[in-house]
N, C-alpha and C positions, 0 to 999 in steps of 0.2 A: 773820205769819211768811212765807206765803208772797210779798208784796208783797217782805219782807226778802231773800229768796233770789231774787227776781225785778230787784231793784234790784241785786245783785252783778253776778247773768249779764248783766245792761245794763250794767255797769261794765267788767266785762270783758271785751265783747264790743269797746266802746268802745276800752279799749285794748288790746286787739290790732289793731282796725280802725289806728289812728293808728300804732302800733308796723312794722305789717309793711313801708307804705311808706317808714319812715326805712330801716330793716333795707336794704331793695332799693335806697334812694338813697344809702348808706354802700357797698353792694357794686358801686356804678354808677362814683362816685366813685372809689374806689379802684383800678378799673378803668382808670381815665382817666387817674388819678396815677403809674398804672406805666407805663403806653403811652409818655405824655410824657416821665417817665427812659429808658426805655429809648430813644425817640426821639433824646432829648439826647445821649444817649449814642454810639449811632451816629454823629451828627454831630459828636462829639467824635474818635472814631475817624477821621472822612472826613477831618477839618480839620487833622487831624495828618497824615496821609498826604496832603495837600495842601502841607503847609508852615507852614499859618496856628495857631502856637501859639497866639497868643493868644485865636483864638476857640474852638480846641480844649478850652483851660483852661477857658474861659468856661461850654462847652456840660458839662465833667466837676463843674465847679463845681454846676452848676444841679440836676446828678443827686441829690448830696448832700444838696441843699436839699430837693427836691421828695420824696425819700422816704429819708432818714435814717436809717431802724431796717434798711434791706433791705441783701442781701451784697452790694447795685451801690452803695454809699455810698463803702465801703473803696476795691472796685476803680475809682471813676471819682477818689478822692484820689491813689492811686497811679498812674494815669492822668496824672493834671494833674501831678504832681512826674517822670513819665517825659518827660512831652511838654517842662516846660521841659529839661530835661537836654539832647533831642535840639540844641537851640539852643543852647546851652552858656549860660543861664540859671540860674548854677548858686549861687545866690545865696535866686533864689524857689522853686526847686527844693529847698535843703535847708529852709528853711520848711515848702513843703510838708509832706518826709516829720517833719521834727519834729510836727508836729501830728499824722500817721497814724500815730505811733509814740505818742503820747499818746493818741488816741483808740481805735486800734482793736492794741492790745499784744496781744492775743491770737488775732488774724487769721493765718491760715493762709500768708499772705505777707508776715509780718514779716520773714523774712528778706531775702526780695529789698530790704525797705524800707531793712535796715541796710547791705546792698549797695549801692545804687542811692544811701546818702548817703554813703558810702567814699568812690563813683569821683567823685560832686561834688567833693568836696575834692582828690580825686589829679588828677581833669582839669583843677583851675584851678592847677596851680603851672604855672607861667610858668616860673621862676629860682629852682632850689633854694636859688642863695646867701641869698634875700630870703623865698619865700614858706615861711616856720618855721609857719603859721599852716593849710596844707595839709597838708602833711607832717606834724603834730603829726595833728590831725583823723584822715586818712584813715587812717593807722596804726591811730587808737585802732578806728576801726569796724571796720576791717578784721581786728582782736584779736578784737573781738568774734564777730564771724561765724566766724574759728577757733573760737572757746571755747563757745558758744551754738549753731553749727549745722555741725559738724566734716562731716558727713557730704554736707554739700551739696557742687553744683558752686562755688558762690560761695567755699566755703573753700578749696578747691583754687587758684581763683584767685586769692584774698585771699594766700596765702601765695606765690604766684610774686611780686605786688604789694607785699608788705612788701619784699622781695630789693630791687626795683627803686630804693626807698622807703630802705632803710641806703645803698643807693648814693647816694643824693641827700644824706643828710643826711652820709655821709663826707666827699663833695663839698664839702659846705657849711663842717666843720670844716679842711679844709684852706685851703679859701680864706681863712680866718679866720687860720689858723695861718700862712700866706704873708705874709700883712698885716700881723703881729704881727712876723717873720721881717725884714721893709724896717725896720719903726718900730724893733728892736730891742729890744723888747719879750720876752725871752728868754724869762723863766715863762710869762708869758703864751701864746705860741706851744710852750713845752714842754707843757701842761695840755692844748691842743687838739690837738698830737700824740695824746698819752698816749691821749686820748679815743679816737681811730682805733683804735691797739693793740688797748685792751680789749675794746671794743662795738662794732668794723667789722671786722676783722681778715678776714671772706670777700669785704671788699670790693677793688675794682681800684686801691682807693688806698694802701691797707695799704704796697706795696713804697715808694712816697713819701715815706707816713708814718714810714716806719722809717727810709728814708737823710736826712728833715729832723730828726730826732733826732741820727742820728749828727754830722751837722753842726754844728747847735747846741750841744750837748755839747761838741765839740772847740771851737769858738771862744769859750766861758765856760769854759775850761780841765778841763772832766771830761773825761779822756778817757778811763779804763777804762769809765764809763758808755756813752763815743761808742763805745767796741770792742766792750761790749756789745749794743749795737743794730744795729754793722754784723757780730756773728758773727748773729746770727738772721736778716737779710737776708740772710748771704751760705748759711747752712743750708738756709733756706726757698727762697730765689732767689736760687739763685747767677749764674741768666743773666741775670737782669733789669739792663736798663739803669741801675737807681738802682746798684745792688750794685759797679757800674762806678764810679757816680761816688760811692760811700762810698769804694770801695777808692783813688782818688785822695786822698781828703782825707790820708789816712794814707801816701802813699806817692808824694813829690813826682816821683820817676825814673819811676813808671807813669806821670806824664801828661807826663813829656817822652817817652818811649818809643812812645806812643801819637801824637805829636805826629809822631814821625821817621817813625812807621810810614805815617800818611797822608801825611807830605809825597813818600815813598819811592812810596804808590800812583797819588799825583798824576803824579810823572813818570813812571812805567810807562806812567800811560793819554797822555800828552801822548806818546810815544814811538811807544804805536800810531797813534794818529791819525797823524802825521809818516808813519809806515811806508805810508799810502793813497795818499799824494801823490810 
């Protein structure tokens, strides 16, 4: 019996002898494995604040690897999707944040993440008339961050950026509706009006949109339609320069009247100048 109980305490002595040094070479370890993130990381910082994205990405990349479970995983991904941005890299930059919005959804800086993949798409339109593919995108994020995080700074911005964003896509449907307008493509260019009216109307094209309606209208013969759309131009904006040129369409002695009246200011000013000599 006793030989029994003598053979445990040597068992266990045994393993605790072999146990305590893994113990201290697992906290030695770990030790080392955070120094190096944190290392990487710093130099991920330096390298950006250098210029050199690439190895900046590189050094934020490696953070991730080297220790995965810790709160510097998140921040060196979001890291790596800021630094391509600063480049306008804005391609490997929304990769980036799609994968930190998959892995880490419930990070304390998701919002910035849904931010930071908005302005990707808002800073790569080039040509509202073309990029529909930016304009589509950053809208949608940008909804997002209103609906999901209202009370941030990022929403306050989000919502001056849609403004800018209906400006662009009003843009877009006139230019549409212009081209329609040449080809004589009547509906077609009515539709893309109409479009403006409804869903742009705070935009700077709206007064456009309204006097190429009233235009159109009149030359496929609707014309209480065409008076229709030039009473609300001229209600809304009576001074604006389309409102001008609706009220010609309808009224051929205003643009002879207009005609005398510049040629009348022409020689007025041709009269001063003569008076210097």
């Amino acid at each position: 019996m006793k030989f029994s109980q003598t053979i445990i305490i040597l068992s266990l002595l045994i393993l605790n002898s072999c146990s305590t040094p893994e113990v201290s070479k697992n906290i030695i370890e770990n030790d080392n494995v955070e120094s190096e993130m944190i290392k990487a990381y710093n130099e991920g910082v330096k390298a950006l604040n250098l210029g050199d994205v690439m190895y900046a990405t590189k050094k934020f990349n490696e953070v991730e690897i080297l220790f995965p479970q810790s709160e510097w995983a998140p921040r060196a991904s979001l890291m790596s999707a800021y630094s391509f941005w600063t480049q306008q890299y804005y391609s490997s930059s929304i990769d980036e944040l799609e994968r930190f919005i998959r892995l880490y959804s419930n990070n304390e800086n998701i919002d910035y993440a849904y931010y930071l993949m908005a302005m990707c798409y808002y800073d790569s339109i080039v040509d509202e008339k073309k990029d529909l593919l930016g304009l589509t995108q950053s809208r949608k994020y940008f909804n997002i961050i209103i609906d999901q995080f209202p009370d941030t700074d990022y929403a306050l911005d989000a919502k001056y950026k849609l403004e800018l964003i209906k400006d662009f896509l009003a843009a877009k449907e006139l230019y549409i509706a212009r081209h329609y307008i040449k080809k004589e493509k009547w509906i077609a260019a009515i539709n893309r009006l109409k479009n403006i009216v409804n869903n742009y109307d705070t935009t700077v094209y709206i007064e456009e949109a309204l006097h190429r309606l009233v235009e159109v209208h009149y030359i496929i013969g609707l014309e209480n339609e065409a008076k229709k759309y030039a009473k609300t131009l001229g209600y809304n904006y009576n001074t604006s320069e389309w409102y001008e040129q609706s009220y010609k369409v309808f009224n051929e002695k205003y643009e002879l009247k207009e005609a005398q009246k510049q040629k009348k200011k022409k020689k007025k000013l041709i009269g001063k100048i003569k008076s210097f000599f």
